[in-house]
C-alpha positions in Angstrom: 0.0 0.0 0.0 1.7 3.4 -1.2 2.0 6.3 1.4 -0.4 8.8 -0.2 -0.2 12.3 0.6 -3.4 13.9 -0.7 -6.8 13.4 0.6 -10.0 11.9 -0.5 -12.4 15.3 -1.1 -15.1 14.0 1.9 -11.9 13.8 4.3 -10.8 17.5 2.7 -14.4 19.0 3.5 -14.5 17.6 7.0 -10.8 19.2 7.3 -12.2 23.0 6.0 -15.2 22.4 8.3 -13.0 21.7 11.3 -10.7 24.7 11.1 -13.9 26.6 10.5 -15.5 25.4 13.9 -12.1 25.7 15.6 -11.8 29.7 14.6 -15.7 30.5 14.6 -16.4 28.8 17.9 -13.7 27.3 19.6 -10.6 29.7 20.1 -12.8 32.3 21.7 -14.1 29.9 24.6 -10.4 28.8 24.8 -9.6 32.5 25.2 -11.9 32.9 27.6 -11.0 30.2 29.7 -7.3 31.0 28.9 -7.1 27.3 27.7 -7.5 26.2 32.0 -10.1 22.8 30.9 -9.9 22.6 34.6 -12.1 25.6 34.6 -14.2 24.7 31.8 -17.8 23.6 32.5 -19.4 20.8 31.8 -22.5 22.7 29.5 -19.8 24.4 28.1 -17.6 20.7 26.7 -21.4 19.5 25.6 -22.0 23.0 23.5 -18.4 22.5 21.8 -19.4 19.2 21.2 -22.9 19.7 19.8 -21.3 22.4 17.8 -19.0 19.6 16.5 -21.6 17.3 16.0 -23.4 20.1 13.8 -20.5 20.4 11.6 -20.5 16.8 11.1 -17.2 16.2 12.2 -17.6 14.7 15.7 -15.4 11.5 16.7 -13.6 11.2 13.1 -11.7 8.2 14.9 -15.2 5.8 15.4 -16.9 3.3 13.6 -19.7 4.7 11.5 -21.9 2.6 13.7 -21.5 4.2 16.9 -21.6 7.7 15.3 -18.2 8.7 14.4 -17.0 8.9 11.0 -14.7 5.8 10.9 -11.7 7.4 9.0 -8.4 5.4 9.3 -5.1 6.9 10.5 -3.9 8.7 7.5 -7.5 10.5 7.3 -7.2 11.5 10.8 -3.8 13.3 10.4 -5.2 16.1 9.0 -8.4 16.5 10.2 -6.8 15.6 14.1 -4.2 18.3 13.3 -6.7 21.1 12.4 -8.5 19.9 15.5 -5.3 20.6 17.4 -5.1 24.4 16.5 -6.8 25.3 19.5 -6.1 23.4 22.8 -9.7 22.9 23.6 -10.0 21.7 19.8 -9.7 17.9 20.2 -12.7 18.3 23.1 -14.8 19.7 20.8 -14.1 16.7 18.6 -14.4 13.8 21.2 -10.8 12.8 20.0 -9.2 14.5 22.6 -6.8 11.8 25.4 -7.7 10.0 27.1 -11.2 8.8 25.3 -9.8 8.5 22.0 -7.5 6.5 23.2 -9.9 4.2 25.0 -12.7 4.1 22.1 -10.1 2.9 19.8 -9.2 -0.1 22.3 -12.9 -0.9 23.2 -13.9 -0.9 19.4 -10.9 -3.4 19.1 -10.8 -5.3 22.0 -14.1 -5.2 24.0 -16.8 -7.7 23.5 -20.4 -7.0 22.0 -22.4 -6.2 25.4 -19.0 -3.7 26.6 -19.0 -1.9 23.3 -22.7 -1.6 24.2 -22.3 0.0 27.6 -19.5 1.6 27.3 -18.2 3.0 23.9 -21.7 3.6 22.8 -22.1 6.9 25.3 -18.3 7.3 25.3 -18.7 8.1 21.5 -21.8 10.0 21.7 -19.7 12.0 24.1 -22.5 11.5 27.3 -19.6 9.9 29.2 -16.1 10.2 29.7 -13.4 7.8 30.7 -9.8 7.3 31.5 -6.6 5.2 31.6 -5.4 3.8 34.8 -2.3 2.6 33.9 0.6 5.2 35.4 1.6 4.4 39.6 3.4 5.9 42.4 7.0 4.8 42.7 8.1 2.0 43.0 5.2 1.3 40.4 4.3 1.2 37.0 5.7 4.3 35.2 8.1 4.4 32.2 8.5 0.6 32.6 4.4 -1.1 32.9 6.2 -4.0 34.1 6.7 -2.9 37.6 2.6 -2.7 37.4 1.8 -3.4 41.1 -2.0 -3.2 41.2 -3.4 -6.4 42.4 -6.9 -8.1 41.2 -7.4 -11.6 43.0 -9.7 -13.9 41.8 -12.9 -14.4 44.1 -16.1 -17.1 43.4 -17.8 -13.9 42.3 -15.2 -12.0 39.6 -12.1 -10.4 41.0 -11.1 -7.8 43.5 -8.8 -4.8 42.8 -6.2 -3.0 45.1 -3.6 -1.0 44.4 -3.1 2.8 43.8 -2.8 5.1 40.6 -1.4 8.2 39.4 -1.4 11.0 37.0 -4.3 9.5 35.6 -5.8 12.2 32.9 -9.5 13.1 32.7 -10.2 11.2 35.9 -12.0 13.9 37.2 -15.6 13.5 36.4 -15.1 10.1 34.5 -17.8 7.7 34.2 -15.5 4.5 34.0 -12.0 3.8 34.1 -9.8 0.9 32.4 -7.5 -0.3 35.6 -4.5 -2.2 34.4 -4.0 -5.0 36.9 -1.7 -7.2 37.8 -3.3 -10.5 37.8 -0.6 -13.3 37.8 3.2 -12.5 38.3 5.1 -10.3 40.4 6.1 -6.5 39.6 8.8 -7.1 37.1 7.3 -9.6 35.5 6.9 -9.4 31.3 3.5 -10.6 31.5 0.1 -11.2 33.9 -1.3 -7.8 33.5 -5.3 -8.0 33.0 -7.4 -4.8 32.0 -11.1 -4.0 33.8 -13.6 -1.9 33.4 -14.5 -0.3 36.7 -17.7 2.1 36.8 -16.1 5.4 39.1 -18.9 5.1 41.0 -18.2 1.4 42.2 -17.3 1.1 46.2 -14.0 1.4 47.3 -12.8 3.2 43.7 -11.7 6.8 45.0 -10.9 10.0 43.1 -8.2 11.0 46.0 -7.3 14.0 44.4 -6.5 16.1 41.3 -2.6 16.6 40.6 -1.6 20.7 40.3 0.4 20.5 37.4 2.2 22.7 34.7 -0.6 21.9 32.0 -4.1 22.9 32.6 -5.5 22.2 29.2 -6.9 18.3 29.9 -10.6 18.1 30.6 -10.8 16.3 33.6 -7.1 16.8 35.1 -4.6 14.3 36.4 -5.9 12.7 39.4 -4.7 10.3 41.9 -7.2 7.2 42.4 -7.4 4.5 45.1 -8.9 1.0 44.6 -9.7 -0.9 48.0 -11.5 -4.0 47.9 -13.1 -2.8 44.6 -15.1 -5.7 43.5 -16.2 -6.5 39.6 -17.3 -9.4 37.7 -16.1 -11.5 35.3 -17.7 -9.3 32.8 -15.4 -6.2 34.0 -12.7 -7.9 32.0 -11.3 -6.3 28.8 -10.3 -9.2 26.1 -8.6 -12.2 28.3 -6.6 -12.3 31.3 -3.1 -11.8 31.8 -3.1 -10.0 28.3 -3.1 -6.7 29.7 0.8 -5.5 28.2 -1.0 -7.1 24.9 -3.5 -4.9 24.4 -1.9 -2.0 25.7 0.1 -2.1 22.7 -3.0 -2.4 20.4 -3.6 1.4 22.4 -0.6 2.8 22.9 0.7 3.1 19.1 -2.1 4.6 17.7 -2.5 6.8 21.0 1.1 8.4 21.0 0.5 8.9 17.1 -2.5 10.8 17.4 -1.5 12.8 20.2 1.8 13.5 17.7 -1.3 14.6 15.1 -3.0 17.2 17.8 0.1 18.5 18.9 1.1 19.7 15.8 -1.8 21.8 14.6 -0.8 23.9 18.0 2.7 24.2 16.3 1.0 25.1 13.0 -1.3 27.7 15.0 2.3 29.0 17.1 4.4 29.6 13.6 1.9 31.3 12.3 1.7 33.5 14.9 5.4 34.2 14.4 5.3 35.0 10.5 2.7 37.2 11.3 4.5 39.1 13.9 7.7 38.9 12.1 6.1 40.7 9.3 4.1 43.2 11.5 6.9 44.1 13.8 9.6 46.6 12.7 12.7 47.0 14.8 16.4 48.5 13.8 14.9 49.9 11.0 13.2 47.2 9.3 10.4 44.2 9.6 11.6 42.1 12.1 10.8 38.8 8.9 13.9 41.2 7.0 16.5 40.5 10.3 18.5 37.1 9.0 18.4 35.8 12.6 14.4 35.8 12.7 14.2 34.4 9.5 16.2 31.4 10.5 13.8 30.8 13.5 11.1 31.3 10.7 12.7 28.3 8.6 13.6 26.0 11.0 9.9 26.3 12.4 8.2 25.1 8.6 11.4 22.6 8.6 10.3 20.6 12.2 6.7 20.9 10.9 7.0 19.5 8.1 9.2 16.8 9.4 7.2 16.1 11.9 3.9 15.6 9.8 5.6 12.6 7.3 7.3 11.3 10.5 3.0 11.4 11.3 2.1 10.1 7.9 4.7 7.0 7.5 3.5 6.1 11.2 0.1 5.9 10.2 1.4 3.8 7.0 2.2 1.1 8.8 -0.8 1.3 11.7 -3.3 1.1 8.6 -1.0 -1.9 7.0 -1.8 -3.7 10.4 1.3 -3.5 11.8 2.1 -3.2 15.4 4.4 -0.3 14.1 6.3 0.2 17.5 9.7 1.4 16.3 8.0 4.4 14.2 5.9 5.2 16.8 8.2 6.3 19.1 10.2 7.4 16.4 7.9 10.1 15.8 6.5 10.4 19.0 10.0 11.5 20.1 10.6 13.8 17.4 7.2 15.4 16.9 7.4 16.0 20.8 10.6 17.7 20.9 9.8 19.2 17.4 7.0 21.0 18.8 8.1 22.2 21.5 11.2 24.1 19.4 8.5 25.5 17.6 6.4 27.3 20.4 9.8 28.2 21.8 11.1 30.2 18.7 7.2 31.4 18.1 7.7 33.0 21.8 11.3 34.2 21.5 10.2 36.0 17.7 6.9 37.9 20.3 9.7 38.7 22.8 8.3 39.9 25.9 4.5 39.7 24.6 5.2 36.3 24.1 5.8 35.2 27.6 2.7 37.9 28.3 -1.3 36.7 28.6 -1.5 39.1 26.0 -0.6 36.4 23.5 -1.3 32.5 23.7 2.0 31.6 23.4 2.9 31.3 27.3 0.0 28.6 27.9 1.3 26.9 24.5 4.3 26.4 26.0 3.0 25.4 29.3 1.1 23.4 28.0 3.7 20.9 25.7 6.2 20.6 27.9 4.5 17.7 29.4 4.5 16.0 25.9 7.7 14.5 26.1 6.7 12.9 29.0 3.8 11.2 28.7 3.2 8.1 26.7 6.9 7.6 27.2 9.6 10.1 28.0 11.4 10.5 24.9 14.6 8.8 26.9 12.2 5.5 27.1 11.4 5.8 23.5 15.0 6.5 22.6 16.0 3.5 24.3 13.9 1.1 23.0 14.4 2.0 19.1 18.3 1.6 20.0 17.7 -1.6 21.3 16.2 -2.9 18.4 18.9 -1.0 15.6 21.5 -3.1 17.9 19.4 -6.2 17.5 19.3 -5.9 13.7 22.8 -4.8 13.6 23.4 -8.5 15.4 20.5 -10.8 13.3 20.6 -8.6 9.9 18.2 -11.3 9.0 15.6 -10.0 10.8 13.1 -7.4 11.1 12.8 -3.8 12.9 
């Protein structure tokens, strides 16, 4: 299957429409709430979202059957980037972390009567949901493996314990997918099981919501605590002990699409610079005439437009079927780090407006630092795609 670069003209309509909605109706309520979703309301997510739904562009990433529009990776890319423009963008969309994320797995993994329950209202955006993977030290982090989250077996299901962290969009959810360690001990490769726990199930508690540097997730990072939190045998996502599994089936197409949103704020931050740069006179001339600016200028459409085939070949190889981990955090990497260059120059070309409320530029930058942390630090990432150059290096036989 060739990498193809230009779109289908439905995909091209839904992209126009998108960055339409996203200047008409979203970047003033991001504005207004200086792009704090922690201070967003409730009525004021379901308006964006009814506004998407309007435009006919709500949950691009879903199967046609539970409402979205069911494009594959390569269609998103565009459509998720123009999305991304404003921060409160992929909200509006319902393809914003974590519930993307987690409708993608459910569609893939989940059986008929959890699709049902759970990503039927999670696509129609009347629920949200979250990931409860991340722990406390000496926990699961960087490496899942040191998962330390119990669920025992009882005659009834299985009970949970254990303790999680940084857990995005927690705040509010209706259900979370608790990553469990089932068989094993932390360290282990394997015996990881995922469940579907309702928030409002007994001993499942929101301890509290994280105060971080970024503000613009709805729903916050939150700390939760499972005590004797029972579920059925129904709770479980796919089979057991094939937790690490189907993260995987998540986790690629989750660090790509965040890679897709990231960069329409990088789009939306360079342009903001060229515009300034040619508005701006200083020493006698437009500050886009001054050499130096104009090499921030460059190298800004350079990591942008690296970053968006890094995007493209990624999604190659998702829609091919493959499990595409080394490209993946190829580009997760990059894009991360690419981004942030971006916003960085965009703010050092405002000067001190750029660090000001005045512009958006100081929340941008807020705002992405986080990036290359989440869904692996980019020294996690690094590390595993040396590992496997130095295992081909070794086997030239084999495969990346």
């Amino acid at each position: 299957m060739p990498i193809q670069f230009d779109l289908d003209p439905q995909v091209e309509a839904a992209v126009r429409r998108t960055t339409e909605l996203i200047r008409d109706v979203v970047l003033p309520v991001e504005e207004l709430y200086r792009g704090n979703a922690h201070a967003l309301p409730e009525a004021v997510r379901r308006e964006l979202q009814d506004a998407a739904k309007k435009a006919e562009i709500f949950a691009p990433h879903v199967g046609q059957e539970y409402g979205g529009l069911g494009l594959d990776m390569r269609d998103r890319a565009a459509l998720f980037e123009a999305a991304g423009h404003s921060l409160f963008g992929p909200l509006a969309l319902n393809c914003a972390a974590p519930d993307e994320g987690n409708m993608h797995l459910l569609e893939v993994v989940g059986s008929a009567e959890q699709r049902e329950r759970y990503l039927q209202p999670l696509a129609l955006g009347t629920i949200r949901s979250c990931f409860a993977m991340t722990e406390p030290a000496p926990g699961a982090g960087s490496d899942p493996g040191a998962l330390s989250t119990t669920a025992r077996r009882t005659s009834s299901g299985w009970v949970i314990n254990g303790r999680k962290w940084f857990i995005t969009g927690a705040q509010g959810a209706g259900f979370a997918i608790v990553m469990a360690r089932t068989s094993g001990e932390p360290g282990s490769p394997g015996g990881a099981t995922m469940f579907l726990v309702d928030a409002d199930a007994p001993g499942f508690t929101n301890v509290r919501a994280i105060e971080t540097l970024d503000e613009s997730m709805f729903g916050g990072h939150c700390e939760l605590l499972f005590e004797d939190v029972h579920v059925g045998d129904d709770a479980v996502l796919g089979a057991v002990d094939q937790g690490f599994d189907y993260a995987q089936v998540r986790l690629g197409p989750a660090r790509t699409t965040h890679c897709m949103r990231w960069l329409g704020l990088a789009r939306r931050a360079a342009d903001l610079a060229a515009e300034r740069a040619g508005e701006r006179r200083a020493f006698g001339s437009a500050l886009g005439e001054l050499g130096m600016v104009q090499q921030l200028i460059a190298d800004n459409e350079i990591d942008i437009e690296a970053s968006r085939a890094l995007i493209l070949k990624a999604c190659w190889e998702l829609d091919s079927g493959a499990r595409a981990g080394r490209i993946t955090s190829i580009a997760k990497t990059f894009v991360a780090e690419a981004v942030g260059r971006v916003i960085d120059r965009s703010l050092q070309i405002h000067g001190a407006l750029g660090i000001s409320e005045d512009a958006p530029l100081a929340r941008m930058y807020r705002e992405i630092r986080a990036f290359r942390i989440y869904d692996g630090p980019s020294e996690t990432h690094r590390w595993s795609v040396a590992r496997r150059a130095v295992r081909v290096a070794a086997h030239p036989e084999g495969t990346r």
